[in-house]
N, C-alpha and C positions, 0 to 999 in steps of 0.2 A: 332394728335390722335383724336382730338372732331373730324374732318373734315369726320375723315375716321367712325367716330359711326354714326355721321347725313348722310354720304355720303349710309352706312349697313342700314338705318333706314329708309331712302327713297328708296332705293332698295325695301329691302322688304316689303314695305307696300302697293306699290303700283300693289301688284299682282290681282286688285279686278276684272280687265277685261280677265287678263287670257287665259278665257275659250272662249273667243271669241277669230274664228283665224282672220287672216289679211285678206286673201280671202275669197267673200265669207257674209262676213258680211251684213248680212240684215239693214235697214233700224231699223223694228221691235226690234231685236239684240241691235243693236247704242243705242236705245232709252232707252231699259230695262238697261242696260249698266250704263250709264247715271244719268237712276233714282236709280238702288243702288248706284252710286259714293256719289249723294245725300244726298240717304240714311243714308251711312256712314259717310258723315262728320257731319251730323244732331247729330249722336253717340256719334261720336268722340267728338265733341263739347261740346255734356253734360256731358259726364265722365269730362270735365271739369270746371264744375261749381261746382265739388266738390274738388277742390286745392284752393288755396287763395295765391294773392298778386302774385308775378313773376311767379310763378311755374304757377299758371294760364292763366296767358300771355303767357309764353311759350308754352304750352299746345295749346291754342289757335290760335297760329303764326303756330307750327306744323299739328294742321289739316285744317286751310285755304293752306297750301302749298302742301299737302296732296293732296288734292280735288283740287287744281289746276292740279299738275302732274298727278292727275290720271285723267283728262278731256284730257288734252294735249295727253297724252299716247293713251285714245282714238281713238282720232281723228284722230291719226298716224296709228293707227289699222284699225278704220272705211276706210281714205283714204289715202294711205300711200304714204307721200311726201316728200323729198328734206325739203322744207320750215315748214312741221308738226316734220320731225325730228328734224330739229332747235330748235323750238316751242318747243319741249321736252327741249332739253337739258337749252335751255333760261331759260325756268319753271324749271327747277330742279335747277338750279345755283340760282336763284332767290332765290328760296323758303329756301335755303340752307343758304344763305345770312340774311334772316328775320330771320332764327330762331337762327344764331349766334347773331346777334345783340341782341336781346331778352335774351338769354340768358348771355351775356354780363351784363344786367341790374339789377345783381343779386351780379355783384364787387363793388368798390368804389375804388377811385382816380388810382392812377395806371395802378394797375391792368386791372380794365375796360379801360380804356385806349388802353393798350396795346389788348385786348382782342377785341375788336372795329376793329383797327390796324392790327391783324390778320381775324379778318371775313371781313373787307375791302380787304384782301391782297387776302385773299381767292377767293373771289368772282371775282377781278381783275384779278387772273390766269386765271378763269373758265371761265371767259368773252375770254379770248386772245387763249384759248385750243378753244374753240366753235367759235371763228373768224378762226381760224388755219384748225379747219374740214373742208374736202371737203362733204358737204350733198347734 
């Protein structure tokens, strides 16, 4: 169930490039592109300097993976490849990975454990689904 919130949460968030299509795409485009991704996680960032202790970290692990997917998704748009789809999907397993872990850091004994154990298990499927794709 977390998998499938983080998996809805990175979906949606990363609509920032959108409006750029795949064809087509300027240089100029790329760049402005780019610099709001920036932008946004610059945001994103400080809305989290107002949480404290984990929720912080997590906050923080969510928009560095954020602003990664959404450079990666770029670049898949700017030049769209085989090796840039990967690059997505790599980054988005990644980023999915950091923020279970993180969020994991909010249990004790057990629990975290096992929680660990599943965003490990997690991240091991998504590795072997992205070996499995033909890109």
């Amino acid at each position: 169930m977390k998998t499938q919130v983080i998996a809805a949460l990175f979906a949606s968030s990363f609509l920032v490039c959108a409006g750029a299509q795949a064809q087509g795409m300027t240089g100029d485009q790329h760049k402005a592109s780019k610099a709001q991704i920036e932008a946004t996680y610059k945001s994103d960032k400080a809305q989290c300097d107002t949480l404290k202790d984990n929720a912080k970290d997590v906050c923080e692990k969510q928009a560095e993976a954020k602003e990664k997917l959404a450079k990666a998704e770029l670049e898949q748009q700017y030049k769209p490849s085989a090796s840039h789809a990967r690059k997505v999907a790599e980054v988005r397993a990644e980023g999915m990975y950091e923020v279970a872990k993180e969020k994991c850091d909010d249990q004790s004994g057990d629990a975290k454990n096992a929680c660990e154990k599943q965003a490990k298990a997690d991240h091991e499927k998504a590795k072997a689904d992205i070996k499995a794709t033909k890109y």
